[in-house]
PQR file with spaces between the fields and no chain letter, atoms N, CA, C, O and H, PARSE charges and radii, in Angstrom:
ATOM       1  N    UNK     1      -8.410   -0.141   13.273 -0.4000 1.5000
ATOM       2  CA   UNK     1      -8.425   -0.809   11.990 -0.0000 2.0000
ATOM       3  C    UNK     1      -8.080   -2.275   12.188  0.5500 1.7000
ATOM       4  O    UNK     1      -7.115   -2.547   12.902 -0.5500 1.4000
ATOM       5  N    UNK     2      -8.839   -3.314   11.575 -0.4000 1.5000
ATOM       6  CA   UNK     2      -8.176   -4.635   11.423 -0.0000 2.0000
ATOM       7  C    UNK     2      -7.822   -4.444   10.360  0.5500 1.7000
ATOM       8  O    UNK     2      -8.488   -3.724    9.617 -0.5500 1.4000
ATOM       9  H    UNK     2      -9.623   -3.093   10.995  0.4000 1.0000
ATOM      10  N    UNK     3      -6.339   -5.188    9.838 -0.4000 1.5000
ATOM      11  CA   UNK     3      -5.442   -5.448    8.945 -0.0000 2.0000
ATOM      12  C    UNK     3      -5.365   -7.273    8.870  0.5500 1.7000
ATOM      13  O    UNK     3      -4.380   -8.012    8.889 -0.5500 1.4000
ATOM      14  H    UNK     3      -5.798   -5.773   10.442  0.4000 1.0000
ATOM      15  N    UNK     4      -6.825   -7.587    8.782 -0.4000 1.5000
ATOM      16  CA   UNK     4      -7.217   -9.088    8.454 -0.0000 2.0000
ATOM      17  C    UNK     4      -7.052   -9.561    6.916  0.5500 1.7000
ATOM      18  O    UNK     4      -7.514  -10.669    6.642 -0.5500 1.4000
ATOM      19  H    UNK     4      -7.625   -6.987    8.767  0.4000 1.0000
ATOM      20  N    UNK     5      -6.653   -9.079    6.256 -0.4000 1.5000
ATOM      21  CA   UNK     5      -6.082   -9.529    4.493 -0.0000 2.0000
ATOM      22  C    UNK     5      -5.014   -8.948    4.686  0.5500 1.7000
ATOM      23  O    UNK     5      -4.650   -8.049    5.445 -0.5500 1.4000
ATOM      24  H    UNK     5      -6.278   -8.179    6.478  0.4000 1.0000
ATOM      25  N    UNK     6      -4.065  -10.169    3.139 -0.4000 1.5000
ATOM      26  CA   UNK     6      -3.262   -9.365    2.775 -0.0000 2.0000
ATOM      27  C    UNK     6      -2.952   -9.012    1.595  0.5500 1.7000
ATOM      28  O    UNK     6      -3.360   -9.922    0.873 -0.5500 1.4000
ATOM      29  H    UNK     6      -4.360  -10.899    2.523  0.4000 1.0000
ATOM      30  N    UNK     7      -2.271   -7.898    0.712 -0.4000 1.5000
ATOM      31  CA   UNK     7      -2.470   -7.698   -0.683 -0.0000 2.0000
ATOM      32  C    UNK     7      -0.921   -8.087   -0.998  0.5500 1.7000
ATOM      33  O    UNK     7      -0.083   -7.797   -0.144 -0.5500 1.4000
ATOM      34  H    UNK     7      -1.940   -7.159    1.298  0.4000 1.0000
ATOM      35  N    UNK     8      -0.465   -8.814   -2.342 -0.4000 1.5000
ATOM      36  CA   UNK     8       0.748   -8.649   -2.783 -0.0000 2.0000
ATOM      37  C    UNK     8       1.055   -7.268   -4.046  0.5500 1.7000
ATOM      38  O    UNK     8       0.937   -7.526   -5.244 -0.5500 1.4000
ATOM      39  H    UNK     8      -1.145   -9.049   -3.036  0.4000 1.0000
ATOM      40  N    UNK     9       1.379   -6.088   -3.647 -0.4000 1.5000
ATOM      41  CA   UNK     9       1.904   -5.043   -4.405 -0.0000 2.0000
ATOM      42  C    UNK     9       3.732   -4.908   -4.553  0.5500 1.7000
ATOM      43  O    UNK     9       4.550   -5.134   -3.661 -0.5500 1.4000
ATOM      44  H    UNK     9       1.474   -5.879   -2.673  0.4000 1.0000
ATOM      45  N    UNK    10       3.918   -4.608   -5.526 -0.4000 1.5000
ATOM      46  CA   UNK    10       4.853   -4.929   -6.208 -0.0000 2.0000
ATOM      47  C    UNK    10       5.840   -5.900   -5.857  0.5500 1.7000
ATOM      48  O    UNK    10       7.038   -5.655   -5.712 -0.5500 1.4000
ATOM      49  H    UNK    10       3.254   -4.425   -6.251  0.4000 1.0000
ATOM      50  N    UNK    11       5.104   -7.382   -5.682 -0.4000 1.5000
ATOM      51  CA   UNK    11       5.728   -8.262   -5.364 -0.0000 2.0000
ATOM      52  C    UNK    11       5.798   -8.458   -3.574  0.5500 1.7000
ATOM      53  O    UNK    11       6.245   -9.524   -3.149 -0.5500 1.4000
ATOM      54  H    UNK    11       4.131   -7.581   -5.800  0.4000 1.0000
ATOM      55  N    UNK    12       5.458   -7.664   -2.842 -0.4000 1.5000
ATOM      56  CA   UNK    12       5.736   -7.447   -1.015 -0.0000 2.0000
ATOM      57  C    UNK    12       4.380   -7.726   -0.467  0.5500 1.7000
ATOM      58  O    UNK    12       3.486   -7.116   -1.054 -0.5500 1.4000
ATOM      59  H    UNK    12       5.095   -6.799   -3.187  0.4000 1.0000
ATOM      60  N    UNK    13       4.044   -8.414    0.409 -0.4000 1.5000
ATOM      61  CA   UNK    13       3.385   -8.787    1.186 -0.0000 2.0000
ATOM      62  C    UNK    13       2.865   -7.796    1.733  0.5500 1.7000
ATOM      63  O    UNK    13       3.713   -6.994    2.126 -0.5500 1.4000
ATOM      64  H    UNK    13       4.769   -8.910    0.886  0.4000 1.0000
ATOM      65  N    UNK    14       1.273   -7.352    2.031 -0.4000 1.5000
ATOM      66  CA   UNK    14       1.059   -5.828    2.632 -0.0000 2.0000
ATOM      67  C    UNK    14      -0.317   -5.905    3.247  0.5500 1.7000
ATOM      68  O    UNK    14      -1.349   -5.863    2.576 -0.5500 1.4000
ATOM      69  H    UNK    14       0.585   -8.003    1.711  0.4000 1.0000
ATOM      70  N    UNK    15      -0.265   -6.050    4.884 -0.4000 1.5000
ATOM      71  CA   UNK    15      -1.308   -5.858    5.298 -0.0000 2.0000
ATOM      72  C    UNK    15      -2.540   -5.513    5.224  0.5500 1.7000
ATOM      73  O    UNK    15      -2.541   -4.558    6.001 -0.5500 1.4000
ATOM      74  H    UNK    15       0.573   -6.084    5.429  0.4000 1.0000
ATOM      75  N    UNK    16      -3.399   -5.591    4.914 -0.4000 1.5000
ATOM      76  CA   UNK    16      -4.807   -4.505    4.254 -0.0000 2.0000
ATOM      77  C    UNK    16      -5.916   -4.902    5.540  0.5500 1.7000
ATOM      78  O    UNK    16      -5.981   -5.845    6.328 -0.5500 1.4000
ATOM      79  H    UNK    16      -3.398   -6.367    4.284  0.4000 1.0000
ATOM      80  N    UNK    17      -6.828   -3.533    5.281 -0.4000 1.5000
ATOM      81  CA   UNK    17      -7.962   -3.735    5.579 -0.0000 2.0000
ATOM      82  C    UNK    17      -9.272   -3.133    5.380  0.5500 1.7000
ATOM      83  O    UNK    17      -9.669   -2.007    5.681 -0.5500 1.4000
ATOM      84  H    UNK    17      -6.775   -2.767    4.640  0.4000 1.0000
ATOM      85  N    UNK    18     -10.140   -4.562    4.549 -0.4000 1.5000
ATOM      86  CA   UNK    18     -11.033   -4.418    3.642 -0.0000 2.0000
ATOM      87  C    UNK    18     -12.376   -3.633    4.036  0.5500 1.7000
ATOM      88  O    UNK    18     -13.236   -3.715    3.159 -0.5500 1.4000
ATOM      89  H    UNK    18      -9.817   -5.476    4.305  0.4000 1.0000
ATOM      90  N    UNK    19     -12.643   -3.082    4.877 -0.4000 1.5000
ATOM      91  CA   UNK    19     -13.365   -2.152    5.704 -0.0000 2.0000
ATOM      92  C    UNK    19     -13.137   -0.526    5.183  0.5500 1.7000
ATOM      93  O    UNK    19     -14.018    0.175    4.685 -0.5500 1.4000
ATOM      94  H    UNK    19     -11.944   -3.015    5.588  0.4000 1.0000
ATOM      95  N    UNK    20     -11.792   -0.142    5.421 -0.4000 1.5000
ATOM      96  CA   UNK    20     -11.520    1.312    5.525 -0.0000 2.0000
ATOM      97  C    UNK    20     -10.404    1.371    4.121  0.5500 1.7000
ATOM      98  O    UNK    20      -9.938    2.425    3.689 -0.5500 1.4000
ATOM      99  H    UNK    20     -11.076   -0.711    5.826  0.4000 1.0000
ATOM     100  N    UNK    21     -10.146    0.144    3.610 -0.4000 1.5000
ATOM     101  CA   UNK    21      -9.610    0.497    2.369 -0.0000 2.0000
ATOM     102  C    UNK    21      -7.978    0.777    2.676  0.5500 1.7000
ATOM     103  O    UNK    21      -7.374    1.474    1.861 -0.5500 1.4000
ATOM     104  H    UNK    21     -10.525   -0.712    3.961  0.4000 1.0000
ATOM     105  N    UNK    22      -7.477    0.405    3.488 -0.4000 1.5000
ATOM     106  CA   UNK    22      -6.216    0.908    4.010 -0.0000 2.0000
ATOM     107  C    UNK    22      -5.212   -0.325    3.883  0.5500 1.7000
ATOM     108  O    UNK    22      -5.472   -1.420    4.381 -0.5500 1.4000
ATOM     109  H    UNK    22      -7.967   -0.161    4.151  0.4000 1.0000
ATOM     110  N    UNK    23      -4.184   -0.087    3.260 -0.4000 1.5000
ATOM     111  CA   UNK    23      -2.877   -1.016    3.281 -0.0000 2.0000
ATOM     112  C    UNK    23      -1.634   -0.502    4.189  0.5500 1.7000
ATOM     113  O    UNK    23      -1.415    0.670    4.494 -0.5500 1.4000
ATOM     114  H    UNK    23      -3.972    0.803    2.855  0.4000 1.0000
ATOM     115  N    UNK    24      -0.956   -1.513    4.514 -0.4000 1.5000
ATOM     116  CA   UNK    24       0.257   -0.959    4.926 -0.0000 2.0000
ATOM     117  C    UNK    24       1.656   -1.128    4.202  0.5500 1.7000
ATOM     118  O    UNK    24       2.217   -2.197    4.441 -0.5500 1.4000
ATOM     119  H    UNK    24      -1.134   -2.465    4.267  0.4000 1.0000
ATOM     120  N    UNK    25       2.187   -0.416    3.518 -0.4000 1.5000
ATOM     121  CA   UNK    25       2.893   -0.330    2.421 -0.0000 2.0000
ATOM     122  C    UNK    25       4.495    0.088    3.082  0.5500 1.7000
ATOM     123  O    UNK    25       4.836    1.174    3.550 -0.5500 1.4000
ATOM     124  H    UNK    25       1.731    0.452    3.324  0.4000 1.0000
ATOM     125  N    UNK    26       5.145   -0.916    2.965 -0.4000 1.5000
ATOM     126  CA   UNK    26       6.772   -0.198    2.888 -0.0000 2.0000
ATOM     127  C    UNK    26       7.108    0.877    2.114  0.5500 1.7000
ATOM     128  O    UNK    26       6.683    0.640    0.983 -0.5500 1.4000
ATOM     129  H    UNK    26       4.867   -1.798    2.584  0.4000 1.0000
ATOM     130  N    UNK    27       7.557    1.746    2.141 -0.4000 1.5000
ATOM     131  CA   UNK    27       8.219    2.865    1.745 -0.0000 2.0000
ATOM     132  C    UNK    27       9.876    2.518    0.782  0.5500 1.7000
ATOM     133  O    UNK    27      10.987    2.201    1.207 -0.5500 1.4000
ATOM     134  H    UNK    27       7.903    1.938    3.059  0.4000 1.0000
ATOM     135  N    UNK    28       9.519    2.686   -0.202 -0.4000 1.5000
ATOM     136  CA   UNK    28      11.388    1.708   -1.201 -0.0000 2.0000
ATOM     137  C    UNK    28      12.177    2.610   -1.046  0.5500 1.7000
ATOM     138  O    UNK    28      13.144    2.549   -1.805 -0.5500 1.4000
ATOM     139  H    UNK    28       8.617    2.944   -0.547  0.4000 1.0000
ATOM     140  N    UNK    29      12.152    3.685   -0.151 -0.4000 1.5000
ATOM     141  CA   UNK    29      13.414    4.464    0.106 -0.0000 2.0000
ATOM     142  C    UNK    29      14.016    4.375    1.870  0.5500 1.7000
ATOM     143  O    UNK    29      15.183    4.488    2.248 -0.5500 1.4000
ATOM     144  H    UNK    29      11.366    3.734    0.466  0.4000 1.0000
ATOM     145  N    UNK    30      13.133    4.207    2.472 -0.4000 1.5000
ATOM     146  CA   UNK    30      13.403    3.988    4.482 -0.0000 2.0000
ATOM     147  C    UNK    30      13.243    3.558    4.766  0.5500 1.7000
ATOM     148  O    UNK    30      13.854    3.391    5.821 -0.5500 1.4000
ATOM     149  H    UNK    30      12.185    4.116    2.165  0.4000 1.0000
ATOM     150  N    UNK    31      11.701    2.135    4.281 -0.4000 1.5000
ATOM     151  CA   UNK    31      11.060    0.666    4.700 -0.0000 2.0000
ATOM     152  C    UNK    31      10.166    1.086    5.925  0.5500 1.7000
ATOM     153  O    UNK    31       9.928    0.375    6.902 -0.5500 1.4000
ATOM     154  H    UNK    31      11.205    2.270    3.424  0.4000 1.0000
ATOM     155  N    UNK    32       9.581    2.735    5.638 -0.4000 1.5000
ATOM     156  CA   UNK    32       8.832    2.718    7.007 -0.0000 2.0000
ATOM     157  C    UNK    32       7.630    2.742    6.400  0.5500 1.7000
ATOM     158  O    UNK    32       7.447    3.300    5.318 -0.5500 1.4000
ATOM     159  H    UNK    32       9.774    3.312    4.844  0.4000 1.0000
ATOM     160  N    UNK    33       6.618    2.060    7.145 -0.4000 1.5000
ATOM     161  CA   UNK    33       5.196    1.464    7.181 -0.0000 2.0000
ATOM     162  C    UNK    33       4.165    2.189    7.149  0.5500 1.7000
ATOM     163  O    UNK    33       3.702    2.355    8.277 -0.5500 1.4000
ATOM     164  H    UNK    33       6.767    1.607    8.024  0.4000 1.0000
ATOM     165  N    UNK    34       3.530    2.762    6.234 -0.4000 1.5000
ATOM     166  CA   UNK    34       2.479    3.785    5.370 -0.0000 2.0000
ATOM     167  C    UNK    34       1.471    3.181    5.617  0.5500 1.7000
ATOM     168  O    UNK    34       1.311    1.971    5.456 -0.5500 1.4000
ATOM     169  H    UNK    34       3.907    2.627    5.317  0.4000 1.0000
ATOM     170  N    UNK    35       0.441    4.194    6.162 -0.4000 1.5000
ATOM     171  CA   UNK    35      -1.148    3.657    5.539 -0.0000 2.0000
ATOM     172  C    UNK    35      -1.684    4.178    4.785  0.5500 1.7000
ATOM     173  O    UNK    35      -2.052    5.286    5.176 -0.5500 1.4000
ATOM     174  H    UNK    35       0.571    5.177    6.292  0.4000 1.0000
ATOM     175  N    UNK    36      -2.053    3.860    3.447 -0.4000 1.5000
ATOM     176  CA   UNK    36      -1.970    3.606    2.298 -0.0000 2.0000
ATOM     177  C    UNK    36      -3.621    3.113    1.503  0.5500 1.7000
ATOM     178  O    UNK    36      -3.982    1.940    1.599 -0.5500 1.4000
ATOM     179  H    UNK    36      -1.755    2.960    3.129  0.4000 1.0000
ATOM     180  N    UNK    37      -4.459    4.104    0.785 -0.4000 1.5000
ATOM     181  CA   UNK    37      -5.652    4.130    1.211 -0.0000 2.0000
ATOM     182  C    UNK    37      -5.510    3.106   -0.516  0.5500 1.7000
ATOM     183  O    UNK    37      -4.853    3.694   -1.375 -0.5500 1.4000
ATOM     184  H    UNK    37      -4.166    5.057    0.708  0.4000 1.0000
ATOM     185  N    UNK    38      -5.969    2.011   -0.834 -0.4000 1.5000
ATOM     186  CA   UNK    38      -5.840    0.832   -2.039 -0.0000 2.0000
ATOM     187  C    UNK    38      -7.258    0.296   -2.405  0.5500 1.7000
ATOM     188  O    UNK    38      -7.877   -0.407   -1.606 -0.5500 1.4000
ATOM     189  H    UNK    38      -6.503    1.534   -0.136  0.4000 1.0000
ATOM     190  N    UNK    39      -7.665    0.570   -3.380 -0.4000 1.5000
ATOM     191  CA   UNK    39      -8.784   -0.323   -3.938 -0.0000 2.0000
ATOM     192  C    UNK    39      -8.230   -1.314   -4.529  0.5500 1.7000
ATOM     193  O    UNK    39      -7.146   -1.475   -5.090 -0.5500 1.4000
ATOM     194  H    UNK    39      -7.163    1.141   -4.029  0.4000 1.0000
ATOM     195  N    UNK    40      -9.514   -2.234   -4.238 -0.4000 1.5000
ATOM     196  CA   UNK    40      -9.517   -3.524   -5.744 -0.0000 2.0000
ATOM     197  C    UNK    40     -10.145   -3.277   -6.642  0.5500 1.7000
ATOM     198  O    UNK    40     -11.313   -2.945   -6.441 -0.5500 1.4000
ATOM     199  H    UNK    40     -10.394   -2.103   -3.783  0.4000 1.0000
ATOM     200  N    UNK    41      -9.655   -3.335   -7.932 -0.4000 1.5000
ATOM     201  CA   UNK    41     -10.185   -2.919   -8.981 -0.0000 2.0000
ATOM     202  C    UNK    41     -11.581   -3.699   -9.731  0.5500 1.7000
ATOM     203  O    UNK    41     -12.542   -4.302   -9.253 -0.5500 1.4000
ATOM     204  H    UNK    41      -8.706   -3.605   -8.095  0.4000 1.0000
ATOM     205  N    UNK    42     -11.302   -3.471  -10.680 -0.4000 1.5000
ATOM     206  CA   UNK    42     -12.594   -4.475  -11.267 -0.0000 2.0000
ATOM     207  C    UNK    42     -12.008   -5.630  -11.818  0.5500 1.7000
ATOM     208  O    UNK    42     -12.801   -6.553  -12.007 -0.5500 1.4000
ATOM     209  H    UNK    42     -10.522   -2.981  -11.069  0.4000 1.0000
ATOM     210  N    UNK    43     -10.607   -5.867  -12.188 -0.4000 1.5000
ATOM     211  CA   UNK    43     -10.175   -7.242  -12.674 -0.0000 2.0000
ATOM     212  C    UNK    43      -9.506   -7.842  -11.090  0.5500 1.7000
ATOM     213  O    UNK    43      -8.674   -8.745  -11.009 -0.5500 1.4000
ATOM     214  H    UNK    43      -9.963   -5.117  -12.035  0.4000 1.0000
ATOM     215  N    UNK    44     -10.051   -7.156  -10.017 -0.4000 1.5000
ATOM     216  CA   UNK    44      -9.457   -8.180   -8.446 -0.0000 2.0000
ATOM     217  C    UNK    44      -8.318   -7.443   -8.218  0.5500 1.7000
ATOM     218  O    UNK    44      -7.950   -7.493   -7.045 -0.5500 1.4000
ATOM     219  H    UNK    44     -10.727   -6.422  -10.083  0.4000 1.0000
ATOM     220  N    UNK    45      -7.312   -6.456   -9.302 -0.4000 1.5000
ATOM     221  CA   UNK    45      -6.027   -6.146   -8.643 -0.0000 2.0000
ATOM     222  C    UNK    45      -6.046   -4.775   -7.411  0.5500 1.7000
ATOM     223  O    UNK    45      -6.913   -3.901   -7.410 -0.5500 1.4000
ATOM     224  H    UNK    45      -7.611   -6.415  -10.256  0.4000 1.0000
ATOM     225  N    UNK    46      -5.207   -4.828   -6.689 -0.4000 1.5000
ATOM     226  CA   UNK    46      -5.280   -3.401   -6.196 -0.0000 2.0000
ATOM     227  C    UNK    46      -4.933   -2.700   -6.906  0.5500 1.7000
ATOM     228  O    UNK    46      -4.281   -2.972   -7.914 -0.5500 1.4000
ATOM     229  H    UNK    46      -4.502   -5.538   -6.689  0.4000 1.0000
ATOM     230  N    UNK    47      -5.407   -1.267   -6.427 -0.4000 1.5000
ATOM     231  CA   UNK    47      -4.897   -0.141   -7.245 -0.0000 2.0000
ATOM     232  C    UNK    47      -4.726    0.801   -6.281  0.5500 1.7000
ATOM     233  O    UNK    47      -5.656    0.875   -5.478 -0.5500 1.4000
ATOM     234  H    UNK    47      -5.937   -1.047   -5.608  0.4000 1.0000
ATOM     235  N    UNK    48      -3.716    1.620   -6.106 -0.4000 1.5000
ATOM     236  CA   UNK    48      -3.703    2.918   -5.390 -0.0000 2.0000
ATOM     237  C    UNK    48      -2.945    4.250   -6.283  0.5500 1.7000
ATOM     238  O    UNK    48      -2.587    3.983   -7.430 -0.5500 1.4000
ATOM     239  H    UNK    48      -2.961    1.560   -6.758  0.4000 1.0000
ATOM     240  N    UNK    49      -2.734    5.494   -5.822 -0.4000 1.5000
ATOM     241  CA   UNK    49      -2.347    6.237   -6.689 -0.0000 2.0000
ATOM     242  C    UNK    49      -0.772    6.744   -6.392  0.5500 1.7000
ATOM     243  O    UNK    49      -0.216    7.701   -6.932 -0.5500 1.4000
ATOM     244  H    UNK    49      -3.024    5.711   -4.890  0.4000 1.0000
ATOM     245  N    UNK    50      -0.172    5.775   -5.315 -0.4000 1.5000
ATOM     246  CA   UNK    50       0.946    6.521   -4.923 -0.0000 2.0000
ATOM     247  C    UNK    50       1.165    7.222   -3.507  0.5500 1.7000
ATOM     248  O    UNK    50       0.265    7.857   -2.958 -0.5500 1.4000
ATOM     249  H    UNK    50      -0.625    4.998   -4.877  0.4000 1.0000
ATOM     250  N    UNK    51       2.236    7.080   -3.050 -0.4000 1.5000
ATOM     251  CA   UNK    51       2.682    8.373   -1.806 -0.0000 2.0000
ATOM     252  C    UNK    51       3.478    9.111   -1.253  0.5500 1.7000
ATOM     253  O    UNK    51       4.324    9.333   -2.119 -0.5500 1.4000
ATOM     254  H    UNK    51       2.967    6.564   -3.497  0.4000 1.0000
ATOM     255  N    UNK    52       3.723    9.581   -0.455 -0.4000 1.5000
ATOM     256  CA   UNK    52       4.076   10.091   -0.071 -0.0000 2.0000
ATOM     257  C    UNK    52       4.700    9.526    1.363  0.5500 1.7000
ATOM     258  O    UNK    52       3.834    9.423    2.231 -0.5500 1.4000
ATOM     259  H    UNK    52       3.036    9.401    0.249  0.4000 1.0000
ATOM     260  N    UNK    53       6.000    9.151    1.764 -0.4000 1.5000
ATOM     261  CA   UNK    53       6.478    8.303    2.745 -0.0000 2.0000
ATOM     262  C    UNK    53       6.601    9.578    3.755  0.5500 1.7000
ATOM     263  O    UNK    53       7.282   10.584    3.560 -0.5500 1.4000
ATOM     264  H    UNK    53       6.704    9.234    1.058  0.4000 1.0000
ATOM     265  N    UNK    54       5.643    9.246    5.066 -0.4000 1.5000
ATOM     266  CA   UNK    54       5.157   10.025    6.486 -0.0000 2.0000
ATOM     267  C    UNK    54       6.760    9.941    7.125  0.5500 1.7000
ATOM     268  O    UNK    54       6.750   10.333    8.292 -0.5500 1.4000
ATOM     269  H    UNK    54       5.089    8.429    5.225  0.4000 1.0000
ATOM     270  N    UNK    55       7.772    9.638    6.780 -0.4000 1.5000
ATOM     271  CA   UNK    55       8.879    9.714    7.446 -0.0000 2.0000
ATOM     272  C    UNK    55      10.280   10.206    6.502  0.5500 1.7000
ATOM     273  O    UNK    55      11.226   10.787    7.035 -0.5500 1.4000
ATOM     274  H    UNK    55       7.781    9.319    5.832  0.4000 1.0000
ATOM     275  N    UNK    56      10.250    9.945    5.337 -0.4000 1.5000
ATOM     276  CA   UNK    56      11.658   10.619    4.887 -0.0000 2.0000
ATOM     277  C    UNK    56      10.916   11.632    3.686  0.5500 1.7000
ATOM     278  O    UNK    56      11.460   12.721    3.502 -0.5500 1.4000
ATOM     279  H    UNK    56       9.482    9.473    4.904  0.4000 1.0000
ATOM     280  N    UNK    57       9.939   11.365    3.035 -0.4000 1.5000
ATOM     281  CA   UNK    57       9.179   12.471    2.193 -0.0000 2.0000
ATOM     282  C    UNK    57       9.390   12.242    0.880  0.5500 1.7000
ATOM     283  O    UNK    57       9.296   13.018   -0.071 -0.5500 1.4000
ATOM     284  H    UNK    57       9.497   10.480    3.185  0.4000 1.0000
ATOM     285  N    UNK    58       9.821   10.572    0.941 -0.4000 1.5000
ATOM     286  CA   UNK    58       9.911   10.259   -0.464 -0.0000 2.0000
ATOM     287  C    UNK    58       8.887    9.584   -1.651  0.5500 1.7000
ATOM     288  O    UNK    58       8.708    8.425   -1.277 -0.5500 1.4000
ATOM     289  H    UNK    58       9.897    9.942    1.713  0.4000 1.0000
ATOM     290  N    UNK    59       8.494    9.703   -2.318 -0.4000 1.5000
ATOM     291  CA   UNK    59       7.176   10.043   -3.229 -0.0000 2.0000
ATOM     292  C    UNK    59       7.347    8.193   -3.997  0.5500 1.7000
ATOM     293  O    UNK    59       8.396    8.097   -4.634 -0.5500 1.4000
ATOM     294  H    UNK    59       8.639   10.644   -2.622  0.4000 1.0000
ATOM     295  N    UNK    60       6.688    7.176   -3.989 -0.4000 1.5000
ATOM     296  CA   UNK    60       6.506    5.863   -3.872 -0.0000 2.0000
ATOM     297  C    UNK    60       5.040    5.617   -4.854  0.5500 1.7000
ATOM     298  O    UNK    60       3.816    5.675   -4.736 -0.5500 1.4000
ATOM     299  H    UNK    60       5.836    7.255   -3.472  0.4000 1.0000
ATOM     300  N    UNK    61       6.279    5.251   -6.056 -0.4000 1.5000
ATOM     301  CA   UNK    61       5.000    5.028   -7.318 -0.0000 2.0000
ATOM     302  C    UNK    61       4.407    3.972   -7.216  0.5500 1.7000
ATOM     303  O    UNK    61       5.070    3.045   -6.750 -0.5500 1.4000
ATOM     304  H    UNK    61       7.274    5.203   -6.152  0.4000 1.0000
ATOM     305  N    UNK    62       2.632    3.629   -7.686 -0.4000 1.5000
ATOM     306  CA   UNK    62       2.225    2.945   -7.518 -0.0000 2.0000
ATOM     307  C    UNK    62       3.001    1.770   -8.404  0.5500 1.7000
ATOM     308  O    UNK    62       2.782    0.633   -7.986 -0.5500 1.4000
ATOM     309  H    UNK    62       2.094    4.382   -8.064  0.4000 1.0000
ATOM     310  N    UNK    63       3.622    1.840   -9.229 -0.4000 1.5000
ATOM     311  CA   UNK    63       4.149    0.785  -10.621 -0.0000 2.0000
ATOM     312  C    UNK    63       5.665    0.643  -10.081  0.5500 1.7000
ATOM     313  O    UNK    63       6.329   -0.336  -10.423 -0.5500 1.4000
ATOM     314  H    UNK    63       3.800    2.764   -9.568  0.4000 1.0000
ATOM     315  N    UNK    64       6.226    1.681   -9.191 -0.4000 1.5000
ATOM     316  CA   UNK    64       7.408    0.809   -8.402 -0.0000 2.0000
ATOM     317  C    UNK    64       7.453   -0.567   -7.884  0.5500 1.7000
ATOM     318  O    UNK    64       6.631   -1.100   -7.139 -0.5500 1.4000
ATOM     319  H    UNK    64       5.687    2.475   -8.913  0.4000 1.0000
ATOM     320  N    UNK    65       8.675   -1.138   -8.449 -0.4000 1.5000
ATOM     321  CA   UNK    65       8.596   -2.565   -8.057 -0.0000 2.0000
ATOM     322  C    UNK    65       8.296   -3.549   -8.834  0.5500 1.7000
ATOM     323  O    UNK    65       8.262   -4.698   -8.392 -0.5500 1.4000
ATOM     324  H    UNK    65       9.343   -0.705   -9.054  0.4000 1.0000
């Protein structure tokens, strides 16, 4: 994956890449580094639906933040 853009979600700086649709998203409970599947919407914003943090299992709303 290149992670050549970057998106600002809830205020944090977040790697993306505009190819495979993938961000890399801190986790607001452990700060560990998610890939994180994000569209741009139709008004330019991202949008994703949320996750699931691959290391402590804590559930990371898209409107957190």
């Amino acid at each position: 994956m290149a992670f050549n853009e970057t998106l600002i979600l809830g205020g944090v700086e977040c790697d993306y890449d505009p190819e495979t649709h993938i961000a890399l998203i801190y986790c607001s409970n452990c700060s560990e580094r998610n890939e994180v599947e994000v569209w741009i919407g139709d008004d330019g914003e991202p949008e994703y639906a949320g996750f699931v943090c691959e290391k402590c299992g804590a559930f990371n709303s898209p409107d957190a933040g």
